[in-house]
Structure formats: structure tokens, C-alpha cells
N, C-alpha and C positions, 0 to 999 in steps of 0.2 A: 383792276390794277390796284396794288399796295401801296401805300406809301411807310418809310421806315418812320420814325422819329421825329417828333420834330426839331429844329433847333433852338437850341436853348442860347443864351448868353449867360457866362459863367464867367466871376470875378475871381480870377488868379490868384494863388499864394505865395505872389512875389509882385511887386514894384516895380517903375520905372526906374533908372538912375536919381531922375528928380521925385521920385516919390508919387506918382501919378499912379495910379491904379493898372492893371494889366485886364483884358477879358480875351475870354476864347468863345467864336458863336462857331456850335456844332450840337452831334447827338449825342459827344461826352463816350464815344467810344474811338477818337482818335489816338492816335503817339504822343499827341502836346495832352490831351485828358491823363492818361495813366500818368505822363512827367508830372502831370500837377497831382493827380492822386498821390502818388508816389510821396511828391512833398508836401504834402498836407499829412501824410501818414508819419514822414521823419519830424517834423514841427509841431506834430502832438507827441510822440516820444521823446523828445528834447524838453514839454512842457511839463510831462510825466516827471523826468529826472531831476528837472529846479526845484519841482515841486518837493520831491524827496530830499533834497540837497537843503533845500530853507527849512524844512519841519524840521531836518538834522540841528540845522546849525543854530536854530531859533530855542529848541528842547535844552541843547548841551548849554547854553546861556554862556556859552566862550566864544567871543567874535571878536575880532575888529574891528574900526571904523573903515577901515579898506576892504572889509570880507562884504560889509552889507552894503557897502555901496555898490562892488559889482555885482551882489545878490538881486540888487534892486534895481541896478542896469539891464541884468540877464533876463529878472521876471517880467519887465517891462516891454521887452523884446519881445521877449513871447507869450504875454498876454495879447499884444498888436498882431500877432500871426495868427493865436487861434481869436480872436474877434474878425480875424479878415473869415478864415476858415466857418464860422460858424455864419457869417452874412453870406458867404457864398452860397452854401450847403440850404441858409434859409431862404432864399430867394429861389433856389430852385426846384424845394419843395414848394413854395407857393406858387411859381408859375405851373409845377405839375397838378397840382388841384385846381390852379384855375383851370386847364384844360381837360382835368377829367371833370367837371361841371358843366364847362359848356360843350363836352358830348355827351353828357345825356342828354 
């Protein structure tokens, strides 16, 4: 007999209401895995674009006190999305080498 996968626990790319962390325990090939893939893939493209957006607007030396306040509203936001994304992603590369270790 095979067994598939095992289950992993994996920290969501979104929030509670209250701000409480979200997880999903599975083998990360369910319908909620791809929704979170999904948005963890639009939340690094969104970070790609501030990131374009601030070098623009930082380059041209023309801002206003209103532009770089929600620049630094916006990068802030999604520096907290990919810091969630990248704990998530590191966590479960480390529980996969833990367990390809203890099967050798």
C-alpha cells in the first residue's frame, strides 16, 4: 500500500478579519492550495508594479507629500504580503527536508 503525501500546514496569503493568521493542513493540491497559489502569484505581481512605480517616481525627483505617502502606504502593504508569502513557502521547504532526512 502507498500512501500519497503527507500533510503539510501552510500559512495563507491572507488574514483573518482581526488580523490572525489563516493555515490550510493538506498535500497543497487542493481548490483552497491553487486559490492561495493563485494569490500569492497576484501579490508578487502587484509587488513587481510598486516596485516599478517607486523607482519611477523616486528617479523623476517630482512627488508630492501625498504621492509618497500612499507610495509608502502601498509598499508597506505589500512588503507584509510577500514577508507572509516567503514564511510560508520557508516553512515548508523546511518541513520537506525534514522529512526527506528522516527517510533516509
Amino acid at each position: 500500500m502507498t500512501s500519497g503525501p503527507p500533510d503539510e500546514v501552510r500559512l495563507l496569503p491572507w488574514t483573518e478579519a482581526d488580523g490572525k493568521p489563516c493555515y490550510l493542513i493538506g498535500d497543497g493540491t487542493g481548490y483552497l492550495s491553487r486559490i492561495a497559489d493563485d494569490t500569492e502569484l497576484a501579490q508578487l505581481d502587484t509587488a513587481t508594479e510598486l516596485l516599478g512605480h517607486a523607482t519611477r517616481i523616486l528617479v523623476a525627483r517630482a512627488w508630492t507629500a501625498g504621492e509618497i505617502h500612499l507610495l509608502a502606504l502601498q509598499l508597506t502593504e505589500s512588503l507584509h504580503d510577500v514577508r507572509r508569502i516567503a514564511e510560508s513557502r520557508g516553512a515548508r521547504l523546511l518541513t520537506r527536508a525534514q522529512d526527506d532526512s528522516a527517510a533516509l
